[in-house]
N, CA, C and O atoms as a DFTB+ gen file, in Angstrom:
268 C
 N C O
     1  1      20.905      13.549      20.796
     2  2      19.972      13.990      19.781
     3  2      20.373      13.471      18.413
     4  3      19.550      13.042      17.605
     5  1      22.152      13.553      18.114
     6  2      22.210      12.825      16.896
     7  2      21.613      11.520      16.717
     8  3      21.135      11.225      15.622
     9  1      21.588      10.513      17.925
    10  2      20.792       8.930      17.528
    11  2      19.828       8.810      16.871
    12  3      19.539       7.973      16.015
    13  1      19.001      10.133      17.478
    14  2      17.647      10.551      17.073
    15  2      17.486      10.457      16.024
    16  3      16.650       9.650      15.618
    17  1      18.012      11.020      15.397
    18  2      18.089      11.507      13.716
    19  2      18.351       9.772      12.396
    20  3      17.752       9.322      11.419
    21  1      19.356       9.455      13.067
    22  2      19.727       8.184      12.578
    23  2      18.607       7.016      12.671
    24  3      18.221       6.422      11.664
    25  1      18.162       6.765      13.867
    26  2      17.052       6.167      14.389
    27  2      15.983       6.205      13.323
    28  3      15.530       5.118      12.966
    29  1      15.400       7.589      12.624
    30  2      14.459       8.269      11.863
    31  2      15.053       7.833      10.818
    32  3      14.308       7.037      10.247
    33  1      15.978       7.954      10.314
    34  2      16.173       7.231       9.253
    35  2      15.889       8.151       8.012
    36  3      15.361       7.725       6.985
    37  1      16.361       9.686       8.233
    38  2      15.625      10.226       6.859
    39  2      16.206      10.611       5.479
    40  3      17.116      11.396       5.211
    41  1      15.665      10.075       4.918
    42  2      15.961      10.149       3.164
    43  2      15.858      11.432       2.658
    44  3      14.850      12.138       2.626
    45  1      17.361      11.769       2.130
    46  2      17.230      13.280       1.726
    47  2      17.295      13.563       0.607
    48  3      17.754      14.631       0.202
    49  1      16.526      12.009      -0.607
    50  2      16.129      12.000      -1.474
    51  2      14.716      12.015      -1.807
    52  3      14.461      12.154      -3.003
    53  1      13.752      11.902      -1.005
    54  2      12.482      11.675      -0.524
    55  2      12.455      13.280      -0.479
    56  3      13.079      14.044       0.257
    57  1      11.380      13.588      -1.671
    58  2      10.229      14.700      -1.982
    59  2       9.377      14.699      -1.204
    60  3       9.227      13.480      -1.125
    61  1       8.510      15.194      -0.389
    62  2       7.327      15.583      -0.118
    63  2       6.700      16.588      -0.233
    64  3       7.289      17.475       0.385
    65  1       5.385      17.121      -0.912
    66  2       4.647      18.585      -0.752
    67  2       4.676      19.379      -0.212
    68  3       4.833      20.558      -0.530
    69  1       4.476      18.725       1.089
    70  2       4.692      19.700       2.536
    71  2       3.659      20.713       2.524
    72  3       2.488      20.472       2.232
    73  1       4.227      22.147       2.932
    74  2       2.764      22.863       3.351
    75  2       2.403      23.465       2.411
    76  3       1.259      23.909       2.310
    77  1       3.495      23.628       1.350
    78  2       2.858      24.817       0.101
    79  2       1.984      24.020      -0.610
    80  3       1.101      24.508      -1.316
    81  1       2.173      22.738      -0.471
    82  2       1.665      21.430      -1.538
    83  2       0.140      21.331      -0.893
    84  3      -0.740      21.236      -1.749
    85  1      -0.228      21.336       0.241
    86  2      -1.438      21.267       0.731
    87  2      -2.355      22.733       0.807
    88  3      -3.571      22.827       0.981
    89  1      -1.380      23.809       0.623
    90  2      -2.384      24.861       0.284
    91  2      -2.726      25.020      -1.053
    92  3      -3.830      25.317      -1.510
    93  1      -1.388      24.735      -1.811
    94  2      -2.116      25.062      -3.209
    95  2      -3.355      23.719      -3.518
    96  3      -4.502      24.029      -3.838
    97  1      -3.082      22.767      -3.422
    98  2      -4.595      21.771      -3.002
    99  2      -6.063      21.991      -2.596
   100  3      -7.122      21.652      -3.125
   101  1      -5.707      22.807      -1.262
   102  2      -6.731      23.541      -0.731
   103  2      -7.207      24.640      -1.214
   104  3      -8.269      25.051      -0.748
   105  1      -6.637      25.275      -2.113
   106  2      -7.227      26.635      -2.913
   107  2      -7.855      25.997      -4.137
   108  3      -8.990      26.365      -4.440
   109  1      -7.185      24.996      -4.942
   110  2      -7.920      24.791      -5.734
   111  2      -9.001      23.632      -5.429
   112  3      -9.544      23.232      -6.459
   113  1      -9.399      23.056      -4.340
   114  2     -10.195      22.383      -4.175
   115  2     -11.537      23.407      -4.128
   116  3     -12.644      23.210      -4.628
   117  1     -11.033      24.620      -3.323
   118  2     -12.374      25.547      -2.906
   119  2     -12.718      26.649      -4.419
   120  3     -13.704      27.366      -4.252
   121  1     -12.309      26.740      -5.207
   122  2     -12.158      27.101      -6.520
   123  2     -12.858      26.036      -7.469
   124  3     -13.398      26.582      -8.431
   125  1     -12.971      24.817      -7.444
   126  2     -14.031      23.754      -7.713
   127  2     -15.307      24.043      -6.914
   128  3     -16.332      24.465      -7.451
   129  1     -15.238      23.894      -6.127
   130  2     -16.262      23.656      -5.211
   131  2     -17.132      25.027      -5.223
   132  3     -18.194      25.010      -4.602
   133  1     -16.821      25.968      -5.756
   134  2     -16.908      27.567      -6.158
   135  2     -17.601      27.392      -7.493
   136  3     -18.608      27.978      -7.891
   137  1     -16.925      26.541      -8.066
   138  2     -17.614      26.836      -9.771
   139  2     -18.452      25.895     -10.041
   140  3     -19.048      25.841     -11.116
   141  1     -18.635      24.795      -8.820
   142  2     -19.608      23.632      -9.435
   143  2     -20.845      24.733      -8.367
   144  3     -21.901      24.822      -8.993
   145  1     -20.891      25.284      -7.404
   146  2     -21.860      25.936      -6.867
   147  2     -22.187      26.941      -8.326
   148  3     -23.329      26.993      -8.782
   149  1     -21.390      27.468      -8.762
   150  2     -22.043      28.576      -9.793
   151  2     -22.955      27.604     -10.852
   152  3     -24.154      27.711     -11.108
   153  1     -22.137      26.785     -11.290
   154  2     -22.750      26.252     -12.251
   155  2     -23.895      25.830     -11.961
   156  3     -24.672      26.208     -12.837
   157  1     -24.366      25.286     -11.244
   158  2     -25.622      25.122     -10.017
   159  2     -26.568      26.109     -10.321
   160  3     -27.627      25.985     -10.937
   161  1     -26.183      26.866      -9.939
   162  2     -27.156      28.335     -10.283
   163  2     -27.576      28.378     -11.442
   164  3     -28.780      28.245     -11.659
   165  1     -26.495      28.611     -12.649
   166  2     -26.737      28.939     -13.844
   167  2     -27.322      27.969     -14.394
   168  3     -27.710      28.190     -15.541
   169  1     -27.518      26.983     -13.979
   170  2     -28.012      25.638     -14.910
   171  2     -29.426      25.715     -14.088
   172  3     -30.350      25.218     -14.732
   173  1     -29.665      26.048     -13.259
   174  2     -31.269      25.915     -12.364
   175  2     -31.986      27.096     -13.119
   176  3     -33.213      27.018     -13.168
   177  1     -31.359      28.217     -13.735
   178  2     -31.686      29.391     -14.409
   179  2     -32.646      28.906     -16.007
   180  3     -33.734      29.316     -16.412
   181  1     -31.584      27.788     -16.664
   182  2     -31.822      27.322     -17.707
   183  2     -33.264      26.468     -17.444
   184  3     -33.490      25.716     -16.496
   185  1     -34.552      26.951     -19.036
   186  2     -35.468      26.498     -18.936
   187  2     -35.484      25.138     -20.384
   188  3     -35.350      25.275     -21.600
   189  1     -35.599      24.511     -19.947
   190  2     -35.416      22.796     -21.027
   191  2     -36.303      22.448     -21.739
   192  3     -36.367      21.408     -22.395
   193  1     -37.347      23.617     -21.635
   194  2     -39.096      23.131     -22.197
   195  2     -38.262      23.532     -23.892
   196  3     -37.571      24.440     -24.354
   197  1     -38.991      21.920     -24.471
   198  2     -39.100      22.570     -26.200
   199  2     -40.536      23.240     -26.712
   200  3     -41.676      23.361     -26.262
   201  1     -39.798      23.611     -27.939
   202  2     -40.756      24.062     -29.126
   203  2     -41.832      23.397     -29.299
   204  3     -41.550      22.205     -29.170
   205  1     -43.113      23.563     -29.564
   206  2     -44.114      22.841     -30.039
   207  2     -43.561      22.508     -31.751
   208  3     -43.032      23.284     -32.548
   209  1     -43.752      21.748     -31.832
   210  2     -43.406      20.880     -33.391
   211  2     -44.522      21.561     -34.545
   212  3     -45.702      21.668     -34.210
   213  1     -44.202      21.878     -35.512
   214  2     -44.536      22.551     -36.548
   215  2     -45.425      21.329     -37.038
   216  3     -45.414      20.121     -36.800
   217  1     -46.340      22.320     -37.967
   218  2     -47.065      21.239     -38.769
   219  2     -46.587      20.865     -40.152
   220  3     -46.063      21.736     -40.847
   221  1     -46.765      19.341     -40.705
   222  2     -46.406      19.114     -41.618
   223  2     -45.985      19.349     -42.637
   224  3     -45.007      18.894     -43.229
   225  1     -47.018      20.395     -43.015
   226  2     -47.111      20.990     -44.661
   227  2     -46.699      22.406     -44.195
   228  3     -46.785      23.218     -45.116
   229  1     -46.267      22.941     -42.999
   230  2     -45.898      24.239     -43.086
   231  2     -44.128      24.233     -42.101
   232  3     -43.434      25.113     -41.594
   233  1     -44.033      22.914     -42.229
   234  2     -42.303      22.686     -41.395
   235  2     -41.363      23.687     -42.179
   236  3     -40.931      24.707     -41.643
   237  1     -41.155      23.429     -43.119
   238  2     -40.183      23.880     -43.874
   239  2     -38.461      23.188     -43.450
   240  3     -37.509      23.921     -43.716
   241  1     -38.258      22.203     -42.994
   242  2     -37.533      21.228     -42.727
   243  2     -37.823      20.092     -43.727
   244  3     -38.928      19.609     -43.978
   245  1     -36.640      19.756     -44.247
   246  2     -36.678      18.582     -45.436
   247  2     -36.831      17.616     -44.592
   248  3     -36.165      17.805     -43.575
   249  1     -37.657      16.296     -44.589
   250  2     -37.926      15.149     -44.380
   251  2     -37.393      14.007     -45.097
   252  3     -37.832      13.788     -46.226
   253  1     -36.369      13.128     -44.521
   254  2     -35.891      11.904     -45.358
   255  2     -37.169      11.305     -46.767
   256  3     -38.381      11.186     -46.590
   257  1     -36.575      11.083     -47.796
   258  2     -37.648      10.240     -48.842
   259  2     -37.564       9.295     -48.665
   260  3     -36.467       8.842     -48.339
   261  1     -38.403       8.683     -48.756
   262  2     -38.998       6.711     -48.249
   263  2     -38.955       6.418     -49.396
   264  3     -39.630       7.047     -50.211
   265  1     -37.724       4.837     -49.965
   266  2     -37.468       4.295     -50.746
   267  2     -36.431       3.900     -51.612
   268  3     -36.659       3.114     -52.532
């Protein structure tokens, strides 16, 4: 079984994630995927229609002067 090991060759400087690294991944992937669904909602809620535009002489908004 020791050959085994040697054979593998493993680096016991070599980091990997491992399993905590793929859950915390997986929680926050579904925590995205959670808030782009909300946002979904709340933005289908939102109505985009504008204002009808005021009339000229009763805007009361300053207009650039020409010249």
């Amino acid at each position: 079984m020791t050959h085994l090991v040697t054979l593998a060759e493993l680096d016991e400087d070599k980091v990997t994630p491992g399993v905590l690294g793929f859950i915390v991944f997986a929680v926050m992937a579904l925590a995205v995927w959670g808030l782009m669904k909300s946002m979904n909602r709340h933005m289908g809620k939102v109505d985009f229609k504008e204002a009808a535009e005021q009339d000229a002489s009763g805007g009361g908004e300053a207009k650039p002067q020409q010249g």
